[in-house]
N, C-alpha and C positions, 0 to 999 in steps of 0.2 A: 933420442926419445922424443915421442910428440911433447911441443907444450903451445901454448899462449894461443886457443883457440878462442877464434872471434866471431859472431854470428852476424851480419849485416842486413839488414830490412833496404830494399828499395823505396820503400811506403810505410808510414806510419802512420798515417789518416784516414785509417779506413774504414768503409761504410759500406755495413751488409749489402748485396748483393748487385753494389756500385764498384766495390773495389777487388784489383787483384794484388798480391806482392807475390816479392820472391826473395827469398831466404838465401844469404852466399856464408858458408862456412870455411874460413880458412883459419891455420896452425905453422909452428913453427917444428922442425924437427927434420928426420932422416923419411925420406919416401922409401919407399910407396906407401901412400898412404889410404887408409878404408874409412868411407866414412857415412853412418848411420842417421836417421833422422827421425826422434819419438815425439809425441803430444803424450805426455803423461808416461804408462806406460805400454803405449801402443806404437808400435815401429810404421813409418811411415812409405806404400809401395805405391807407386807407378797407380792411378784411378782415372775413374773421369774427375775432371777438378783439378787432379795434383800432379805434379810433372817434374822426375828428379832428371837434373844435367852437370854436364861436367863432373863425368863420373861419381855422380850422388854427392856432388859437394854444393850444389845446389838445390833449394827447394821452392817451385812455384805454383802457389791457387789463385785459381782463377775464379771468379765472384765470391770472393769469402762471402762465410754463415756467420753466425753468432756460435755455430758450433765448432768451428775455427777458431774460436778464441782462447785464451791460455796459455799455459808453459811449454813453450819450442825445446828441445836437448836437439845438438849434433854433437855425436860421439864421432874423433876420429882416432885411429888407431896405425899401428907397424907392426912387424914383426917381433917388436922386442918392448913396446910400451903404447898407453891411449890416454886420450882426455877429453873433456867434453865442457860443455856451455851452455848454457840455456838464456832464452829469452820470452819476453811475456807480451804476448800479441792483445792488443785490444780493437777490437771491431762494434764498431757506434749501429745502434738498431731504435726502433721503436722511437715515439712512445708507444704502444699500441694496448690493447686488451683493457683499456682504462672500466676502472671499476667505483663507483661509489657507494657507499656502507653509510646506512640513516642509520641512527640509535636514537632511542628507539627503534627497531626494524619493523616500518609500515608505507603506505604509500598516499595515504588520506590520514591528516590530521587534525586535530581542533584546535580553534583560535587559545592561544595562552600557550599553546605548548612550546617545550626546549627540544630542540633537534643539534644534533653534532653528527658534519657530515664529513667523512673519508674519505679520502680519493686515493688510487692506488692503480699504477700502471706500470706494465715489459718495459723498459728503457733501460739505455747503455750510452753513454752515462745515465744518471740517474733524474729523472724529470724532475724539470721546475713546476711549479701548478698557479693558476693565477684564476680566482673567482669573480665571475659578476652576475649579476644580478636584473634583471630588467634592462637587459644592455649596456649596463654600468659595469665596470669594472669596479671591485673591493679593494681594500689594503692589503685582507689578506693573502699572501701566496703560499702557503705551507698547505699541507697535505692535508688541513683539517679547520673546519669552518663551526665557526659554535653559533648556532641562531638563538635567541632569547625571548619571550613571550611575542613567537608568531603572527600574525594578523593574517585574514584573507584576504587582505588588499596587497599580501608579500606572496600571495598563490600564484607564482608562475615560473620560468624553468629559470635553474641555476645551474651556469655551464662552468665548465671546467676553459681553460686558455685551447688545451689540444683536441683533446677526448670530443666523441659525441654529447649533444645536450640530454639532461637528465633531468627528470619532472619532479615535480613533488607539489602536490596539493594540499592546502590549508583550507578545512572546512568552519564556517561559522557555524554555531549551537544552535538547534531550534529553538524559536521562543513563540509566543504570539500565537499559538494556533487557534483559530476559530471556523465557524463553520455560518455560513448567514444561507437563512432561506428566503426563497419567492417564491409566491406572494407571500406575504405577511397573514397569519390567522385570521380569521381560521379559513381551513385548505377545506374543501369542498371535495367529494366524488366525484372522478371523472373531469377534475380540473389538472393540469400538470403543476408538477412541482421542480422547482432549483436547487439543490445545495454546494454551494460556492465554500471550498475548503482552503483556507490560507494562512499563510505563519511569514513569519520572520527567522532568516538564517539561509545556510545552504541547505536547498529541498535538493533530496536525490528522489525520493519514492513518495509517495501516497497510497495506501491500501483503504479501504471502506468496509464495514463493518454493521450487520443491524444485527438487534438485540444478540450481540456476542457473535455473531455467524458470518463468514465473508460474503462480501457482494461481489456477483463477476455480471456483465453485459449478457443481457437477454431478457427476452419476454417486455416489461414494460422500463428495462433499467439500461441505461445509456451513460457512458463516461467519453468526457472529453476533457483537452487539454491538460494530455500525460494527469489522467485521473483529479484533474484539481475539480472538475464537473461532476457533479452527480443529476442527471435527470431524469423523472420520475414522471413518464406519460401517460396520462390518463390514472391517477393515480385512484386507487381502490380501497377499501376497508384492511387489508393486509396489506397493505404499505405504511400503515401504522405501527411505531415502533422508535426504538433508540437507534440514532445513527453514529458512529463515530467515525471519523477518517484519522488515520496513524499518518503522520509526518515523519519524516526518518533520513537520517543521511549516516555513515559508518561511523561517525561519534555520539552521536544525540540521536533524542526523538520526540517526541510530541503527540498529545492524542486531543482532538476536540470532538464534542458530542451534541448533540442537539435532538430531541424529540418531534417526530413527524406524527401530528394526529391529525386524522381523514376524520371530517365529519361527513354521516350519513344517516339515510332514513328522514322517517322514521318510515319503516317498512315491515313486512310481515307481522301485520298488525290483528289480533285475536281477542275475541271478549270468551270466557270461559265463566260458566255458572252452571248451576244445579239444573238438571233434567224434570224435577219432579219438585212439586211446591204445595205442601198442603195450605189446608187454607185458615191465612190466620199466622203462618211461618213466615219469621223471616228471610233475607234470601240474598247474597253476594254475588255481584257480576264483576269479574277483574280483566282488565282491559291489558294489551302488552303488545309492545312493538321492539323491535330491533331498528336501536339510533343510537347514535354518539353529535353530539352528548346524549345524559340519557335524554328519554324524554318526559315534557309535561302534560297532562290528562288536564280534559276540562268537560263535567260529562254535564250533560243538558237533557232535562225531562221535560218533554212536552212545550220544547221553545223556550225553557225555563232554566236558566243555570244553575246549575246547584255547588255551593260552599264549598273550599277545599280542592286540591289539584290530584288526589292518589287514582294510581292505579283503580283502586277499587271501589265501585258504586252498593252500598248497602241502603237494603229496602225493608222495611219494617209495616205486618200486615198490608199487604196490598187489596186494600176494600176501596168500593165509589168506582166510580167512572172516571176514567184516562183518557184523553181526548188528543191522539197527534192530529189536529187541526190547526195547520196554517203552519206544519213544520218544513222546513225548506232546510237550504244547504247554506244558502247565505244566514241564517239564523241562528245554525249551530256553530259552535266552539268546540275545535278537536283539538290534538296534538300540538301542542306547539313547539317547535325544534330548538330546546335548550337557549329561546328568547332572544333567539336570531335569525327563526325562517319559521313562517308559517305554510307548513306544506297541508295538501289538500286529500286527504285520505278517508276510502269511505268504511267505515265498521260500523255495525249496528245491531241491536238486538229490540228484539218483539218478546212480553211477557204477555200469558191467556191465563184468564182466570176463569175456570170451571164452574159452576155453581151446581150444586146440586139442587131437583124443587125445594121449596119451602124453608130454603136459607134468606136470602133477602131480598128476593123473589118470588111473585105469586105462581103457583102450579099452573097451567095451562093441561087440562084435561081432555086429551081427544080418545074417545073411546077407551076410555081404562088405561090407557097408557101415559106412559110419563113421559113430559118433553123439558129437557133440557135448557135452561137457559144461563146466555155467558155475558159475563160481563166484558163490556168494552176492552180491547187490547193496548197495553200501554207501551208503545217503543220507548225504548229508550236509543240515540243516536250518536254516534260520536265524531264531525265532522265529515259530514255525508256531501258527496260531490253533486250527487243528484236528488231527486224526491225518491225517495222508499215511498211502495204501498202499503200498507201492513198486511201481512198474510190471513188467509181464513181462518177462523178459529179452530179448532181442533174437534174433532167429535168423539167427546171419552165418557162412558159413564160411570170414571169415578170420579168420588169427590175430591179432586188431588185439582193444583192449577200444573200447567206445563209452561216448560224453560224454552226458548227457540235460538236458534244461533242463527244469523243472518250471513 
C-alpha cells in the first residue's frame, strides 16, 4: 500500500514574479506509482507557467503570482491503495494599492477640526505603516493616525512610509472682512473709484455684489487681483449703490459691504410757474435740478437776495417798478452743491406785468384808441453764468400779467 507521502519545496521565499519553485512528492509503498497534483480543488496540467516531470511526481512554476498561493495536495496512488499530502505555499507581494480613509470624509478642513486617518494596502505579508509629517517621521506606525484640533500651519502632505503621498488641507475661518475705498468722500462724477476687499483667514474666492445683484467685468467695472480689486472708471450717477464682496473658502465665509455714493449736478435745472397772472395775484416759481446731494436754492430779485433757501420763490402782488439794473452773474447766488461745490449754472425767469389804461397809469389817447401801457419787467435769476437781457414785453389786451420761462 502507498504511505508516508512527502511533499518538498526547493524554495520557500518567495516573491511574486521574482521567484520560481518546484514541488518533488515522494511515498513509501509497492510501485507503480500515479501521482496527482491539486491547488484546492483544481487538478494541476502541463500550462505556460507549470511543468509536471518525473512522471508527475514533480511540480514546477515559474514566476509565481500571488494566485499561486495556498494549499498544494499530491495524491499518489497503486493499484491496490493512495495517499496524499499537502502543503501551504506562501508568495510575499505588494505593498501596493495603498489607500487612505479621512473621517470625516473630506479634502479641505477647518482650523479646530478632529481628523482620523486610515491607511490600508495589498501586502503579503501584511504591511507595517510608518507616518510623518513635514518630513518628520511620527511614533505612530499602526494603520491609523488620530489628529486633534488641527491648525493651518499643519496643512501639508502626510505620507504614509511606502505608499504614494496623500494631501490633506486645513483651511483657516474667514474673519476680518472689510472693504476700504479711494478716494475718500465724497466721490465726484466722472472721477474713478477703488474698492480694496480684504479679510483674515484662508481666502479661496471673492464674488461682488451691488445693491443684491452680481458684478461681473465690463462696460466701466474692472476686477483685479483674483477679484480682491474692484475699479470703478469714470464713475457715474448709477454707480451709486451698496457694494458687497463675499469672502469664502469650503468652510467659512464672510461678507463686507460699503456704500458708493456719486455726487453730481446740479444739472437739468428748471423753474416752473403759472402762465397767466392776474393782477393783484399772487404767484409761485419753483426752481429744481437733478444733484446728489440734494441741492441748495438761493433765489435773488433784482441783485437782492431774498430770505430762505426752498426750492420755491413766492411773490405776493406784483405792483411798482422792478428794475434788473446792474444784475450780473457775479451778483447772483445759485445752487449750491450740498456746501461742497459751487457750480455755475444759468436759469432764469422774466415776470411782465400787463396794465390795462387807467389802472395805475394815465391813458395815452391817440385817435380814440387805447394804448397799452406795461409796467417794468421783473427777472428774477438763479445763478446766471452770463447777463440776460430781458425779453420784450408781451403785447396782450387783457388785463392778465404773463409768466415767461427763460
Amino acid at each position: 500500500s502507498v504511505s508516508n507521502v512527502v511533499i518538498t519545496p526547493n524554495n520557500t521565499d518567495l516573491v511574486e514574479f521574482n521567484s520560481s519553485v518546484s514541488l518533488s512528492c515522494s511515498s513509501s509503498g509497492s510501485s507503480p506509482f500515479s501521482y496527482h497534483w491539486l491547488n484546492g480543488s483544481s487538478e494541476f496540467t502541463a500550462s505556460d507557467g507549470v511543468q509536471l516531470g518525473d512522471g508527475s511526481s514533480t511540480l514546477t512554476i515559474t514566476n509565481v503570482t500571488r494566485y499561486n498561493r495556498g494549499l498544494f495536495m499530491c495524491v499518489v496512488s497503486n493499484p491496490v491503495s493512495s495517499d496524499k499530502e499537502t502543503l501551504i505555499l506562501y508568495i510575499s507581494y505588494g505593498p501596493e494599492k495603498a489607500r487612505m480613509k479621512v473621517t470625516p470624509p473630506d479634502v479641505l478642513y477647518g482650523s479646530g477640526s478632529n481628523l482620523t486617518l486610515s491607511c490600508s494596502s495589498e501586502s503579503s505579508p501584511p504591511a507595517q505603516f510608518q507616518w510623518a509629517m513635514n518630513g518628520t517621521l511620527l511614533s505612530n506606525k499602526g494603520p491609523e493616525l488620530r489628529l486633534e484640533n488641527i491648525q493651518a500651519s499643519q496643512s501639508d502632505t502626510l505620507r504614509y512610509q511606502t505608499p504614494e503621498p496623500s494631501d490633506i488641507t486645513v483651511l483657516e475661518p474667514i474673519s476680518d472682512a472689510t472693504i476700504t475705498t479711494s478716494p475718500n468722500p465724497p466721490i465726484i462724477e466722472g472721477n474713478s473709484v477703488t474698492l480694496t476687499c480684504d479679510a483674515s483667514g484662508s481666502i479661496i474666492s471673492r464674488e461682488w455684489m451691488m445693491d443684491g445683484q452680481p458684478l461681473s467685468s465690463g462696460d466701466n467695472i474692472i476686477f483685479s487681483k483674483n477679484n480682491r480689486v474692484l475699479f470703478i472708471n469714470s464713475a457715474n450717477r448709477t454707480d451709486s449703490g451698496e457694494y458687497l464682496c463675499g469672502v469664502s473658502n469650503p468652510v467659512s465665509s464672510k461678507n463686507a459691504s460699503d456704500t458708493v455714493n456719486v455726487n453730481y449736478g446740479p444739472d437739468g435745472m428748471e423753474i416752473k410757474g403759472p402762465t397767466e397772472i392776474e393782477v393783484g395775484q399772487k404767484f409761485t416759481l419753483t426752481c429744481s435740478a437733478d444733484s446728489n446731494p440734494p441741492a441748495n436754492y438761493t433765489w435773488m430779485l433784482n441783485g437782492t437776495e431774498i430770505p430762505g433757501h426752498s426750492p420755491e420763490f413766492p411773490k405776493e402782488k406784483m405792483e411798482g417798478s422792478l428794475s434788473p439794473d446792474g444784475l450780473s452773474s457775479g451778483a447772483i447766488a445759485g445752487i449750491v452743491f450740498g456746501g461742497l461745490l459751487v457750480v455755475g449754472v444759468a436759469v432764469g425767469v422774466s415776470v411782465f406785468f400787463i396794465r390795462k389804461n387807467g389802472t395805475n397809469a394815465d391813458p395815452v389817447h391817440q385817435g380814440g384808441s387805447q394804448q397799452h401801457v406795461y409796467e417794468n419787467p421783473s427777472p428774477v435769476y438763479e445763478n446766471t453764468r452770463q447777463n440776460q437781457s430781458p425779453p420784450l414785453p408781451l403785447t396782450d389786451s387783457k388785463n392778465i400779467y404773463d409768466t415767461r420761462i427763460m
